[in-house]
Structures are given as structure tokens and as C-alpha cells.
C-alpha atoms as an extended CHARMM CRD file, in Angstrom:
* protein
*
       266  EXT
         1         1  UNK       CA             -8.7010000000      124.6430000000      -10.7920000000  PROA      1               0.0000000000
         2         2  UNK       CA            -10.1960000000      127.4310000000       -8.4840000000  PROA      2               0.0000000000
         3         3  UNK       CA            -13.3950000000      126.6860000000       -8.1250000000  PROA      3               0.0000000000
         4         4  UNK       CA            -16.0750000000      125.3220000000       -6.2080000000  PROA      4               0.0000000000
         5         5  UNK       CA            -18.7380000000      123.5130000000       -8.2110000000  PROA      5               0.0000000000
         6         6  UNK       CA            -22.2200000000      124.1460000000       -7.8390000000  PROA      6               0.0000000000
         7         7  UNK       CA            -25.6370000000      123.0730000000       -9.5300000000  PROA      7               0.0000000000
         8         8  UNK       CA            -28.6690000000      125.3160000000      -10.3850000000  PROA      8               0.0000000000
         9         9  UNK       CA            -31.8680000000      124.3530000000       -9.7580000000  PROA      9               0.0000000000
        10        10  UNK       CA            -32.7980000000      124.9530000000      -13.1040000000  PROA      10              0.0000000000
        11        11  UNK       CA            -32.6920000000      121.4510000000      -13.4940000000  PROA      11              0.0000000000
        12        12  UNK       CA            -35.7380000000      120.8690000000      -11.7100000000  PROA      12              0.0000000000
        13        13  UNK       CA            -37.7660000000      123.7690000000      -12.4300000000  PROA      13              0.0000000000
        14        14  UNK       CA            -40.6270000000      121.8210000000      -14.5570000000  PROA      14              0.0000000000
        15        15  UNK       CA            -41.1750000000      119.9490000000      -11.0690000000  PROA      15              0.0000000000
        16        16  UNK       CA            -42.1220000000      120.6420000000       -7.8220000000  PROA      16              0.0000000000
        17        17  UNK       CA            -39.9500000000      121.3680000000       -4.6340000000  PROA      17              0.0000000000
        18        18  UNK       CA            -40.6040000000      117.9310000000       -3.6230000000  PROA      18              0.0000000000
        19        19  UNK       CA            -38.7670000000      116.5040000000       -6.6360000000  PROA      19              0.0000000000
        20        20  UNK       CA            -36.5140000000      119.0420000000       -6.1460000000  PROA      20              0.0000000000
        21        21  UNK       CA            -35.7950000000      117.5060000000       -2.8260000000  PROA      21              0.0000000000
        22        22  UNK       CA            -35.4930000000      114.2440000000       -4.0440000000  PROA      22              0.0000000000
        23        23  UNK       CA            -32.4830000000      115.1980000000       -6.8380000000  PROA      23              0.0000000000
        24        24  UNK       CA            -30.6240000000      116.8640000000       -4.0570000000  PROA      24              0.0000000000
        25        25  UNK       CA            -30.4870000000      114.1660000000       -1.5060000000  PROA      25              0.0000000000
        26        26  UNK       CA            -29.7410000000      111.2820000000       -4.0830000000  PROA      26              0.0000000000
        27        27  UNK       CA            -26.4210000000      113.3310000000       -5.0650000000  PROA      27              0.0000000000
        28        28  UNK       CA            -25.5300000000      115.3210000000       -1.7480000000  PROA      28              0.0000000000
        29        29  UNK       CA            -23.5620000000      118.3690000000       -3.1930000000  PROA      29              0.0000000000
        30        30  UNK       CA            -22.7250000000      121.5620000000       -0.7810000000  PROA      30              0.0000000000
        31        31  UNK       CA            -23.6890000000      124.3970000000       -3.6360000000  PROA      31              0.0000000000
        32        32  UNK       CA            -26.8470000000      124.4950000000       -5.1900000000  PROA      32              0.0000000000
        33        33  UNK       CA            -28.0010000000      128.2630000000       -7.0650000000  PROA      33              0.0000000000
        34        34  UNK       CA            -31.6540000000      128.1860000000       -5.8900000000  PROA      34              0.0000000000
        35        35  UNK       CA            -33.7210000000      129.9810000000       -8.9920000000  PROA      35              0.0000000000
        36        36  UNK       CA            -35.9860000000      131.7920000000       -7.5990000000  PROA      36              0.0000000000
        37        37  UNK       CA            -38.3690000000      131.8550000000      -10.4990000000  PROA      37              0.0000000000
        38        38  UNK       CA            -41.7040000000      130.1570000000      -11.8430000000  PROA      38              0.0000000000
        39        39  UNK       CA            -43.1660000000      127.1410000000       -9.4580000000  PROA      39              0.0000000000
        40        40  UNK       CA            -40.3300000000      127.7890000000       -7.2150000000  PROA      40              0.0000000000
        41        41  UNK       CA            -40.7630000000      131.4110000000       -6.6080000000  PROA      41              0.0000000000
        42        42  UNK       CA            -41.2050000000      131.4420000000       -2.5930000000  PROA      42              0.0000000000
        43        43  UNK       CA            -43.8490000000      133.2080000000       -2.4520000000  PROA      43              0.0000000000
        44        44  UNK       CA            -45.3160000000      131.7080000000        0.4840000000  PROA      44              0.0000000000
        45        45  UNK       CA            -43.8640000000      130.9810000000        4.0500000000  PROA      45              0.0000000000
        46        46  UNK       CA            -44.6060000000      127.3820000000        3.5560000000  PROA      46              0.0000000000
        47        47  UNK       CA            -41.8560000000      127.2750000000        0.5100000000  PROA      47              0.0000000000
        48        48  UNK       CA            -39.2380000000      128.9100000000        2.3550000000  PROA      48              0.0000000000
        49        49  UNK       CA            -39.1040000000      127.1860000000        5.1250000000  PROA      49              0.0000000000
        50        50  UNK       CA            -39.2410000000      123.7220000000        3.0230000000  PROA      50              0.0000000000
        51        51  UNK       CA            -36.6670000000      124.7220000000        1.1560000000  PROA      51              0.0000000000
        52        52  UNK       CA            -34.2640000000      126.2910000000        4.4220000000  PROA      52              0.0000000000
        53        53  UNK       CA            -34.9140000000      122.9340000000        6.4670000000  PROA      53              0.0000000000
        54        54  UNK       CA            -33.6010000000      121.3750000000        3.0970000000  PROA      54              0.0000000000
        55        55  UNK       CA            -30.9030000000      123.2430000000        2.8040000000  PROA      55              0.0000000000
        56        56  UNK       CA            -30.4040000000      122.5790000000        6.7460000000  PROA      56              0.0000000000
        57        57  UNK       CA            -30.7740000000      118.7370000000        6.6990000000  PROA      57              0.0000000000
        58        58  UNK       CA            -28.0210000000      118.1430000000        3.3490000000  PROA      58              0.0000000000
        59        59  UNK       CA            -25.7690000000      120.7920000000        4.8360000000  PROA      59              0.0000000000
        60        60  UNK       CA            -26.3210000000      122.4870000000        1.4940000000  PROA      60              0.0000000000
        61        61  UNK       CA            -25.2410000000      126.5240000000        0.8170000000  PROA      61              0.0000000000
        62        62  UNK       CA            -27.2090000000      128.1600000000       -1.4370000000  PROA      62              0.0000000000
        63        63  UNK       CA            -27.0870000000      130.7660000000       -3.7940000000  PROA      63              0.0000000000
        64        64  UNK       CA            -29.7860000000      132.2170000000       -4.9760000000  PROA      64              0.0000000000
        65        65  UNK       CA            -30.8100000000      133.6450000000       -8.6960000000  PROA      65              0.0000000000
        66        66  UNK       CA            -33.3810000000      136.3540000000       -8.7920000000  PROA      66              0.0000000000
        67        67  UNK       CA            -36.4010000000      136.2470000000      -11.0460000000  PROA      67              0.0000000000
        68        68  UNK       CA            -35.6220000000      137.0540000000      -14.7330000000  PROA      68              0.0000000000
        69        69  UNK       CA            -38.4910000000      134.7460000000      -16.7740000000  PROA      69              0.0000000000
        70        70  UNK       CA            -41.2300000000      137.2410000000      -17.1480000000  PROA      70              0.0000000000
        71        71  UNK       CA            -39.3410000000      140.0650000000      -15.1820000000  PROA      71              0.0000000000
        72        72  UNK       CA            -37.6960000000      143.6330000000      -17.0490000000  PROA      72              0.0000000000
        73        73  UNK       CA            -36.8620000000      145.9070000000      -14.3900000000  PROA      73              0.0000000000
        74        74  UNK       CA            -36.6320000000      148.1510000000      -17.7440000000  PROA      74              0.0000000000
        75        75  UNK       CA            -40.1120000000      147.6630000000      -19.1260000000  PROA      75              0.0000000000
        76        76  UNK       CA            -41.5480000000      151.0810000000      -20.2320000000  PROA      76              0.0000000000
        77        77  UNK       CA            -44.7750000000      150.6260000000      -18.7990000000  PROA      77              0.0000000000
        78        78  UNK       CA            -44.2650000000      151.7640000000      -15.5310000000  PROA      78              0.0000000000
        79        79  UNK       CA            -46.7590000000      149.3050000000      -13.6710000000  PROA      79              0.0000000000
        80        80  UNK       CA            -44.6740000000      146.0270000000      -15.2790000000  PROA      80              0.0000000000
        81        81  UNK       CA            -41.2460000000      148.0030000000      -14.6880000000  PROA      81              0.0000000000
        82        82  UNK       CA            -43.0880000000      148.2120000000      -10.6970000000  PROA      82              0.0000000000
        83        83  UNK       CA            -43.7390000000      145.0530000000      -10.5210000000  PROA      83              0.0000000000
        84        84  UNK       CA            -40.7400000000      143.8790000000      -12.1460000000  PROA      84              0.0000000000
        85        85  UNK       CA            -39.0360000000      145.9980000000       -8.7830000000  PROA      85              0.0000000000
        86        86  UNK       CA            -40.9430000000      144.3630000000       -6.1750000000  PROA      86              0.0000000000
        87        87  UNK       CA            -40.1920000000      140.5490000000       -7.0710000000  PROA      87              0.0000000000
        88        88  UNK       CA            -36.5220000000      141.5610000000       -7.2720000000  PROA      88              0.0000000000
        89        89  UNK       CA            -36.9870000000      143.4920000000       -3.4370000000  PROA      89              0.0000000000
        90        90  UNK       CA            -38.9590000000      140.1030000000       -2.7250000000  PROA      90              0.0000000000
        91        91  UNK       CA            -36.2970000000      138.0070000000       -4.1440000000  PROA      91              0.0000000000
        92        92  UNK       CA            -33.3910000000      139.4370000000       -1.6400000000  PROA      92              0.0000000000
        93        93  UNK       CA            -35.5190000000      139.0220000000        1.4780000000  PROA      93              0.0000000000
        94        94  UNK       CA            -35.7240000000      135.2350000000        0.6020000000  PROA      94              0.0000000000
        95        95  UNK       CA            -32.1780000000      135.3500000000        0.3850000000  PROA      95              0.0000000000
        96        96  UNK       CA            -31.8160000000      136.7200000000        3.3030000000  PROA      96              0.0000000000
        97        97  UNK       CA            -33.9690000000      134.6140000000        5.1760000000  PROA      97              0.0000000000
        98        98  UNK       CA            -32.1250000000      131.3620000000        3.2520000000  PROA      98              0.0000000000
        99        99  UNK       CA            -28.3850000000      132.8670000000        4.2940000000  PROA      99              0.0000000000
       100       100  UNK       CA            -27.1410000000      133.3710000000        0.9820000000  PROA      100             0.0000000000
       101       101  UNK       CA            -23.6930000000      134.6480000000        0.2640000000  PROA      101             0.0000000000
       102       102  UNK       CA            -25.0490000000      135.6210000000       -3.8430000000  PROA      102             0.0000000000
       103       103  UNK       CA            -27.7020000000      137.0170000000       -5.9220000000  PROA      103             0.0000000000
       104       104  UNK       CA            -27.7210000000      136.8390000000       -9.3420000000  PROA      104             0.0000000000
       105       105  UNK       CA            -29.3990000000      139.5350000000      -11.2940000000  PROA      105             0.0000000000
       106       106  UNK       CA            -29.7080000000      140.1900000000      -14.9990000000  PROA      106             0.0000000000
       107       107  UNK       CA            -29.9720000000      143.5890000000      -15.9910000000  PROA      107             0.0000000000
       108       108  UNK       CA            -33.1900000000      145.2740000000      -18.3570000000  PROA      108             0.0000000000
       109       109  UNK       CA            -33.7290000000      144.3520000000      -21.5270000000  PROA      109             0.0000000000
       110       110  UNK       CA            -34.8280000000      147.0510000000      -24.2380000000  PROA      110             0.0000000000
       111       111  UNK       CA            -38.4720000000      145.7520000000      -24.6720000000  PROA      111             0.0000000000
       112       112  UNK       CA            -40.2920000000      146.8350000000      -27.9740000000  PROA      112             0.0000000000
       113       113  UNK       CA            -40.9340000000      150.2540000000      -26.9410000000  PROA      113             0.0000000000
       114       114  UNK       CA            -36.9800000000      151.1760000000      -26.1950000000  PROA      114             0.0000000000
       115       115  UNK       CA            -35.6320000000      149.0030000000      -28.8490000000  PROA      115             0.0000000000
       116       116  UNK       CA            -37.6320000000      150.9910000000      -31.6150000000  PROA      116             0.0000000000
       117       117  UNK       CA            -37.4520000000      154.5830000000      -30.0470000000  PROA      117             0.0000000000
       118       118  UNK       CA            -33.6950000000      154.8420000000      -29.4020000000  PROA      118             0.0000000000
       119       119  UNK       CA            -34.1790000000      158.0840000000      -27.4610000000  PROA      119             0.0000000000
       120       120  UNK       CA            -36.8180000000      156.5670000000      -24.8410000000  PROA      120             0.0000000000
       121       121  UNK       CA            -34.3230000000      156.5310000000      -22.0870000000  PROA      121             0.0000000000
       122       122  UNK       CA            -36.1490000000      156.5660000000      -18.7080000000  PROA      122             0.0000000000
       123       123  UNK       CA            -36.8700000000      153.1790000000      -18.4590000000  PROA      123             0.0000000000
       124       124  UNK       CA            -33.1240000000      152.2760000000      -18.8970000000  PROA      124             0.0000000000
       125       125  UNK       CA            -32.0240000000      155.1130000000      -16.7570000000  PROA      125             0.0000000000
       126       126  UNK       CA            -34.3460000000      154.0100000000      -13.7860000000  PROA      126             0.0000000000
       127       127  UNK       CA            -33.2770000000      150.1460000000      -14.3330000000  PROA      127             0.0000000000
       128       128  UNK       CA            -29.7970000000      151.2430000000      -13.4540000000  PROA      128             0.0000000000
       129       129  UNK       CA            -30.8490000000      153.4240000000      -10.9020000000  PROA      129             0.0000000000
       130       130  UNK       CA            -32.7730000000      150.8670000000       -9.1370000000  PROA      130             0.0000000000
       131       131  UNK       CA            -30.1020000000      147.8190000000       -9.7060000000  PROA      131             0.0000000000
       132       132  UNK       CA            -27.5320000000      150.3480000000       -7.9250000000  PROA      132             0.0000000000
       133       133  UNK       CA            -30.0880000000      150.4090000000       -5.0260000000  PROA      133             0.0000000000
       134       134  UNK       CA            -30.6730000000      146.5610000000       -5.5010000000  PROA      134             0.0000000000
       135       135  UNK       CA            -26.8240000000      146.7020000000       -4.6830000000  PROA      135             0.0000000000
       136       136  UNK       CA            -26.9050000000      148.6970000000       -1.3740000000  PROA      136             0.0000000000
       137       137  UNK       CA            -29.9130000000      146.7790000000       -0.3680000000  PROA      137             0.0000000000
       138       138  UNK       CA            -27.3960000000      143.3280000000       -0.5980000000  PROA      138             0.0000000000
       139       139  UNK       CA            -24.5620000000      144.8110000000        1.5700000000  PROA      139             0.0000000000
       140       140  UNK       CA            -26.9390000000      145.4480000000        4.2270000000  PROA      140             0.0000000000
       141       141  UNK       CA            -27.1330000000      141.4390000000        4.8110000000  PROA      141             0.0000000000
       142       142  UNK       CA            -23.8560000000      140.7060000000        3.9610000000  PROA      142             0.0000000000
       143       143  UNK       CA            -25.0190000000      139.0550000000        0.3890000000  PROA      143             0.0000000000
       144       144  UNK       CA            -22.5850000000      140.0430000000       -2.3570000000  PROA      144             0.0000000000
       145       145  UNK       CA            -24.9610000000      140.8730000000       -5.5110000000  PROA      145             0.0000000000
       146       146  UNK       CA            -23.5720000000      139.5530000000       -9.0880000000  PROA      146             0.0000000000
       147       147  UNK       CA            -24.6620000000      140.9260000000      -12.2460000000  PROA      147             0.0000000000
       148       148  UNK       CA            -24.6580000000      138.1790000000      -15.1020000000  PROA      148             0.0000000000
       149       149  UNK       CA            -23.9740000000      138.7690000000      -18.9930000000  PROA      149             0.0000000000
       150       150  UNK       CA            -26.9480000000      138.4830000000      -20.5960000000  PROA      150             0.0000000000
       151       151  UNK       CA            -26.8050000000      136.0580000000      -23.9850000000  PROA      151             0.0000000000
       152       152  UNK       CA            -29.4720000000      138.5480000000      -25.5580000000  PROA      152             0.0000000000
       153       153  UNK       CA            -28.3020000000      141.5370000000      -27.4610000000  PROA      153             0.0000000000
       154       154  UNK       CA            -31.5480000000      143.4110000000      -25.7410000000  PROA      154             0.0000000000
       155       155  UNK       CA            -29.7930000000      143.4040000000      -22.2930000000  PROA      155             0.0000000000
       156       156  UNK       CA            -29.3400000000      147.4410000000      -21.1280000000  PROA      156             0.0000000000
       157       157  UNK       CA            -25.8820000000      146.2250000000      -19.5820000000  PROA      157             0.0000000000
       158       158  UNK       CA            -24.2850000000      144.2030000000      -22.2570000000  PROA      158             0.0000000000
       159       159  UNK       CA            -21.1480000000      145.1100000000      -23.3600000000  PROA      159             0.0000000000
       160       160  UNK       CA            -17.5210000000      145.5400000000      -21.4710000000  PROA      160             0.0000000000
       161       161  UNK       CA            -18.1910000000      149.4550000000      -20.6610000000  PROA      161             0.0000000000
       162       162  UNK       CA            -21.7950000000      148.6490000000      -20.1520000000  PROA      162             0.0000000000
       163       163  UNK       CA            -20.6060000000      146.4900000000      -17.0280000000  PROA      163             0.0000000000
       164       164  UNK       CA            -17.5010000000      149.1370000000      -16.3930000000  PROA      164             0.0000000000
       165       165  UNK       CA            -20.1530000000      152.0050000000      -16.8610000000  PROA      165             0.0000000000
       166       166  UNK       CA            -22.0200000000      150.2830000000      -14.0160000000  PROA      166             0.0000000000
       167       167  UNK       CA            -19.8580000000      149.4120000000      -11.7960000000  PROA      167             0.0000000000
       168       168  UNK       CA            -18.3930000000      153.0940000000      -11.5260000000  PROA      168             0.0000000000
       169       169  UNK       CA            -22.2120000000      153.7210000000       -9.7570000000  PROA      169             0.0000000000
       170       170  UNK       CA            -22.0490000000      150.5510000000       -7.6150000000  PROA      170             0.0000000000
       171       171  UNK       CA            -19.5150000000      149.5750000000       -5.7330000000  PROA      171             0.0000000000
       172       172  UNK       CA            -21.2410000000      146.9060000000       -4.2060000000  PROA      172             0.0000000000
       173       173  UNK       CA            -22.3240000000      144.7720000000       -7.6130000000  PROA      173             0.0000000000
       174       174  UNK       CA            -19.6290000000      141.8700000000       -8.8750000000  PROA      174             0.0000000000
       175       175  UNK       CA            -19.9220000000      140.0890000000      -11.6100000000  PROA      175             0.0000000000
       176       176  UNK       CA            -21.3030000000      136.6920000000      -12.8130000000  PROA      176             0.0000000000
       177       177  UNK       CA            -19.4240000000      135.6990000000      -16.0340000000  PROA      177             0.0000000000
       178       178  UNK       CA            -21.8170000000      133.2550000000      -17.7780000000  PROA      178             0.0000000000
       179       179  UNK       CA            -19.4160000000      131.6920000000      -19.8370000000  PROA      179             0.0000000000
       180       180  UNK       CA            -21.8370000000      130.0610000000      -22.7820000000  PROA      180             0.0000000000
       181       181  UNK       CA            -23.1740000000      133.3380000000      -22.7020000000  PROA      181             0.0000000000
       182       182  UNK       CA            -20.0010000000      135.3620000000      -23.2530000000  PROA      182             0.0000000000
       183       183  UNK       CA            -19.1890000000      133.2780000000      -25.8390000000  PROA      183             0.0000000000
       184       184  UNK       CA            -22.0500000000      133.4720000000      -27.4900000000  PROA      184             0.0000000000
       185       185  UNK       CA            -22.1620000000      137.1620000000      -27.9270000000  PROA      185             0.0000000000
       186       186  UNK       CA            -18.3960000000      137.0750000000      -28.4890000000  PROA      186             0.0000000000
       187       187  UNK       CA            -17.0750000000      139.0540000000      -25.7090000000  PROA      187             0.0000000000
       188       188  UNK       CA            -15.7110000000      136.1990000000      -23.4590000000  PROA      188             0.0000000000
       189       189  UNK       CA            -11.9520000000      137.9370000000      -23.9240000000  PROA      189             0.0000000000
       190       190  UNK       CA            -12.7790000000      141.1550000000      -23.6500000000  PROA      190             0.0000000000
       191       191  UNK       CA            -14.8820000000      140.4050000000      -20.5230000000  PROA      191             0.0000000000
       192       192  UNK       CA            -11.9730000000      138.4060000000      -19.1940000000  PROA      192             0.0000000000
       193       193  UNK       CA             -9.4620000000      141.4950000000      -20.2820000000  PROA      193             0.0000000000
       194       194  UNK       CA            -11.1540000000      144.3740000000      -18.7800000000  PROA      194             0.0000000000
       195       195  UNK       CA            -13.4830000000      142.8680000000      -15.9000000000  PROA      195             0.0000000000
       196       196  UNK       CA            -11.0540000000      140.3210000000      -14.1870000000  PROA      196             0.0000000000
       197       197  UNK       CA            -11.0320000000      142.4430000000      -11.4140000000  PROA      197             0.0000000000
       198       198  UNK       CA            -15.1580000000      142.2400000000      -10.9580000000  PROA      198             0.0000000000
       199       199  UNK       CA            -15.7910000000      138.7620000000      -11.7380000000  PROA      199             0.0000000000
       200       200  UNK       CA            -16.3200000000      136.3780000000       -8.8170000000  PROA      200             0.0000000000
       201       201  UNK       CA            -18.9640000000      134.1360000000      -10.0840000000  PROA      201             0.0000000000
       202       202  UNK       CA            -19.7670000000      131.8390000000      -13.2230000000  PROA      202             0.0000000000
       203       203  UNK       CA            -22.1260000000      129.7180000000      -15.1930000000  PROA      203             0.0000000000
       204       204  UNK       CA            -21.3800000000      127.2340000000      -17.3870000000  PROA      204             0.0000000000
       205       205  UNK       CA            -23.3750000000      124.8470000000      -20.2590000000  PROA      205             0.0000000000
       206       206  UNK       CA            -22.5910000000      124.2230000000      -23.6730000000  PROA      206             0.0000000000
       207       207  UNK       CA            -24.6340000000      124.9470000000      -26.9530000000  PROA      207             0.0000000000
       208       208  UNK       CA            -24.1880000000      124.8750000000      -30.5950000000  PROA      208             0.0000000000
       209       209  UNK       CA            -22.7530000000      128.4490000000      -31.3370000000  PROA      209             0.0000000000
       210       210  UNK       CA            -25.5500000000      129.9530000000      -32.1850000000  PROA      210             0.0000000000
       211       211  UNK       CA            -28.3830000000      129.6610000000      -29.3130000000  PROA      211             0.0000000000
       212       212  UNK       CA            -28.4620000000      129.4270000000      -25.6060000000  PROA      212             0.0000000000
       213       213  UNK       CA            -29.7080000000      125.4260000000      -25.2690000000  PROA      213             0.0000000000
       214       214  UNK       CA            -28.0050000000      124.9630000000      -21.7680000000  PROA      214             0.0000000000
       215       215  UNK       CA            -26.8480000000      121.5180000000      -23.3580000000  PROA      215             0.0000000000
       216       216  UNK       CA            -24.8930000000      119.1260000000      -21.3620000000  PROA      216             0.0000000000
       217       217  UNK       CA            -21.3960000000      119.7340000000      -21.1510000000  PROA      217             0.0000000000
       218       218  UNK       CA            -19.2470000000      118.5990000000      -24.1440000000  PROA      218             0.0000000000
       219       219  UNK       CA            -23.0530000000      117.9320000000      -26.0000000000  PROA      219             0.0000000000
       220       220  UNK       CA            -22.4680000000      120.9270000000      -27.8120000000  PROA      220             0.0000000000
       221       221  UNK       CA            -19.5060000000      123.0770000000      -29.8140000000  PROA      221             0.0000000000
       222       222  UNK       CA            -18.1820000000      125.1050000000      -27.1730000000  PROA      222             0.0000000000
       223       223  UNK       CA            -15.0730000000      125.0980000000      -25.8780000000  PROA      223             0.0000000000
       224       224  UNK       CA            -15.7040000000      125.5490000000      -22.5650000000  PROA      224             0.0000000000
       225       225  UNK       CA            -12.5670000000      123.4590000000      -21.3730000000  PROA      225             0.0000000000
       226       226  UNK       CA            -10.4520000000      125.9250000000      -22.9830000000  PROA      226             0.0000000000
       227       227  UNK       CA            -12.1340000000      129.2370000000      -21.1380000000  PROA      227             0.0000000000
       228       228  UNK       CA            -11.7370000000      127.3990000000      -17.7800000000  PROA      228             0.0000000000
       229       229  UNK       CA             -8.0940000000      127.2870000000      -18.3400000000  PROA      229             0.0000000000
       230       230  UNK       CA             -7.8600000000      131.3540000000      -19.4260000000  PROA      230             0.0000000000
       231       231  UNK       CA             -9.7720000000      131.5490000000      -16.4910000000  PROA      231             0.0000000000
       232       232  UNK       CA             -7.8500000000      129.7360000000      -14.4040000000  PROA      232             0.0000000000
       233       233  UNK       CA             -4.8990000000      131.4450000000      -15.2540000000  PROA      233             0.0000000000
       234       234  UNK       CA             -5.9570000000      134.9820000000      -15.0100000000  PROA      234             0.0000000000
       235       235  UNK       CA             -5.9720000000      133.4670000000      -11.2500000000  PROA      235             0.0000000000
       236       236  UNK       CA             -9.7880000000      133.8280000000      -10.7120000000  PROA      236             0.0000000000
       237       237  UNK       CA            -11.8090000000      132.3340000000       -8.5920000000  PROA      237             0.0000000000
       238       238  UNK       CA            -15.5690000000      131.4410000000       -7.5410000000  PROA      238             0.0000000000
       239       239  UNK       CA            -18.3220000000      129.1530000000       -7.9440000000  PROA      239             0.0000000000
       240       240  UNK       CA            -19.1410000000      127.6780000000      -10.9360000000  PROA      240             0.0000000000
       241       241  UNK       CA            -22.7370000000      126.8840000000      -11.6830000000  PROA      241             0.0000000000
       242       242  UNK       CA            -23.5800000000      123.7990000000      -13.9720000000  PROA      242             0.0000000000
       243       243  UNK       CA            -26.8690000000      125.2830000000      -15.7720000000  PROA      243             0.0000000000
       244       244  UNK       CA            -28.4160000000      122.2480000000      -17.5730000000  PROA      244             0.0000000000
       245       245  UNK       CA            -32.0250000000      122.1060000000      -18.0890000000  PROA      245             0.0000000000
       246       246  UNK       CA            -32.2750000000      117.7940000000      -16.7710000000  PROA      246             0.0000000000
       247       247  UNK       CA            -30.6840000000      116.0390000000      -14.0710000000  PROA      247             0.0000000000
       248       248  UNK       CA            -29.3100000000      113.7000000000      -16.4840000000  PROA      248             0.0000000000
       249       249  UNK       CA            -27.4630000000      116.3480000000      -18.4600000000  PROA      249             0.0000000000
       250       250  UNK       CA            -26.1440000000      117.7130000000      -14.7630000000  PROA      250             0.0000000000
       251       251  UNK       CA            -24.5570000000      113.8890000000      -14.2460000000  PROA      251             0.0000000000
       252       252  UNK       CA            -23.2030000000      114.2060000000      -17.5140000000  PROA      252             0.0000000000
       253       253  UNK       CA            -21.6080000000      117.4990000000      -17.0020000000  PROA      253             0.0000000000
       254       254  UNK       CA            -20.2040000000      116.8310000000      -13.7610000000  PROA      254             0.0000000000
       255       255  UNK       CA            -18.5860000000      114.1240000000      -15.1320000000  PROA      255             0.0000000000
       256       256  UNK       CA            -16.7890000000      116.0340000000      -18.3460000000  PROA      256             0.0000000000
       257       257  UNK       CA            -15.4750000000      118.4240000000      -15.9320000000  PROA      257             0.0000000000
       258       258  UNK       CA            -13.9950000000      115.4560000000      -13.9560000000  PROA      258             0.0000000000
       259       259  UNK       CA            -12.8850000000      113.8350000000      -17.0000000000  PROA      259             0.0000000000
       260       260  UNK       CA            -11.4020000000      117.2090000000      -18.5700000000  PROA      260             0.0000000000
       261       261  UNK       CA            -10.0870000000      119.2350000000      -15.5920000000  PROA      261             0.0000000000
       262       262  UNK       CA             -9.5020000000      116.9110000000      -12.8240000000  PROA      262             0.0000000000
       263       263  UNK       CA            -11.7850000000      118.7960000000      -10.9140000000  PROA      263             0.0000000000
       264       264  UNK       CA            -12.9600000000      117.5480000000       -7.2230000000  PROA      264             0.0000000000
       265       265  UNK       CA            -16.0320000000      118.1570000000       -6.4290000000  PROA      265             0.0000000000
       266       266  UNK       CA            -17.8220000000      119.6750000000       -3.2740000000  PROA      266             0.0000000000
């Protein structure tokens, strides 16, 4: 299978970097998606340079995924949507600094103001704008920025022409297919059928169906064996980030994908 198998940090992100540091040197693996988000934010030089000598020492590459837990780049008050603008900005200068080939963004979300007044459009306008200049600001240091399908159905880039619709005003933005996600909003084919050419990036956890749990792989209903194979054979390629919310549920999908696909690992 074409990919190259990576872990997200979300799997320590009710700890501290420390422990962080711990997980990754007990199971050495060469791709870890840094979330850049809660206690980890790096929002002091002290962090980043913990976290680069880390990355140094295990021979590690990292990815990085922007802030997203109490971030809307879409938010209608205009001091949130600001500040919502400068983590992001923040967010690719630690990249930068950490030499990361990725970004992972979400888009807005329609907050309570947008969702109930369907013709309040600035906010979503401007959130497009300003992912579009997110984009240019990526090329400039060589990092690719990847726009991820959002599992909510508040998410201002959602459907297939949402993402087509964007991508006609930035050239620079690919796509991050989170598979549970896709699934869950039931647009995995259509995403597959009209965005091959845009994806070079996924996620992948299981759930029941109906929420986004980040189980363990094969914990849950999903069958996320079978979209690696259409993936597979619509030839893409890419990383492929385990998103479990434990270590122990990352050990246990690492070794369903082993078990299922025959998949080496990095």
C-alpha cells in the first residue's frame, strides 16, 4: 500500500511534552503530526526548541496540525475571527522553524450567528479569503498546506464543490482526506471521485457510525480496510495519520493495519 504511516500527537495531548517525549522514544517511528493545540501549543521558545531537539535526536519528521480546538477563523465577532487569524499565522512560523513538509488546517465553521442568519456572509467570505492567504504564506517555506474534511456539518468548506470551489482560489492548498470523517458525513466516494487529484494526505480512526470517537482501529464499525484499498487503487499516495486519543489504542491500530494490509511501517 502507498503510504507512509504516521502518528498524531493527539495521543498525548492530556500530558505534557515530557510524556510526550517519553511515547516517542519507547516506539521510534519517523512521522509524527505534531498538534499544535492546547498544552502543546508552542507558544514559548522553550517548547519549540524541546520539541525540534526531539525531533532531532529520534530522527523524527514532523508534520504539523494547526490549532482548531477553540479556533473559527469564521467567527462573526471580528476580535475571535482576529484572533482565530493570528494563532493560525503563529502556527506556520512553528512549522517553519520545526521543517515541516504539512499543515493541516480545518476550514470555519458557521458559529450561531451564521448558522441562524443564512445571509450573514462576511465572516465566511473573509475565512476563505484568509485560508487562500494561509496558502501563499506555506509556499513561501516550501510547506505544502492541506485542508482536512471536517466531520461537522458546520464546516464553511464541507462538501465536494465546497473543496473544488476552493481550490479554484488556491492553488497552493491540497487536501487531507480524513477518512472516519468522510465516512461519517457520507461523502468518502464522492471525495475520492472528484478530488483524487487534490488529495495527498489522510487520517484515519474508527468509530461507531454515528460520532467521531477516534476509536482504535477495528474497535469500531468502520470499514476502514475497505477505503484503504479504493484508495489504494485510485493510485494515491501520502501519509497516513493514526488519530487515536491513547497510546494504547495507537499500538492497537498499528497492529490492525499490519494484520489487515501487510503494511510496513516507518
Amino acid at each position: 500500500m502507498p503510504f507512509k504511516i504516521g502518528i498524531s500527537t493527539l495521543c498525548a495531548l492530556n500530558s505534557p511534552l515530557n510524556r510526550l517525549a517519553e511515547i516517542m522514544s519507547r516506539k521510534p517511528n519517523s512521522l509524527w503530526e505534531f498538534v499544535d493545540d492546547g498544552i502543546h501549543f508552542l507558544n514559548s521558545e522553550e517548547k519549540l526548541l524541546f520539541v525540534k531537539r526531539l525531533a532531532s535526536d529520534l530522527s523524527i519528521e514532523l508534520s504539523m496540525h494547526a490549532p482548531y480546538a477553540a479556533v473559527n477563523i469564521a467567527a462573526t465577532n471580528p476580535v475571535s475571527r482576529k484572533h482565530s487569524w493570528d494563532l493560525t499565522l503563529m502556527c506556520i512560523d512553528h512549522a517553519r522553524r520545526l521543517d515541516c513538509k504539512y499543515i493541516v488546517f480545518h476550514s470555519g465553521l458557521k458559529d450561531a450567528f451564521t448558522f441562524i442568519f443564512k445571509d450573514l456572509d462576511e465572516p465566511k467570505y473573509e475565512s476563505i479569503l484568509f485560508l487562500a492567504r494561509v496558502g501563499d504564506e506555506c509556499e513561501k517555506y516550501g510547506i505544502t498546506p492541506l485542508l482536512e474534511n471536517s466531520a461537522s456539518p458546520r464546516a464553511i468548506i464541507l462538501t465536494p464543490d465546497d473543496f473544488l470551489s476552493f481550490f479554484e482560489i488556491s492553488s497552493s492548498f491540497k487536501m487531507a482526506l480524513d477518512i472516519p470523517h468522510a465516512m461519517l458525513r457520507g461523502y468518502f466516494e464522492q471525495y475520492l471521485n472528484r478530488l483524487s487529484h487534490r488529495i495527498a494526505y489522510f487520517h484515519i480512526s474508527d468509530n461507531d457510525g454515528k460520532q467521531d470517537l477516534h476509536l482504535a482501529l477495528s474497535r469500531g464499525s468502520l470499514d476502514w480496510a475497505g477505503a484503504l484499498e479504493k484508495i489504494g487503487r485510485r493510485g494515491l499516495s501520502g501519509p497516513l495519520i493514526i488519530e487515536n486519543l491513547s497510546w494504547s489504542d495507537v499500538e492497537t491500530s498499528l497492529a490492525a493495519l499490519a494484520d489487515k494490509l501487510q503494511l510496513s511501517f516507518n
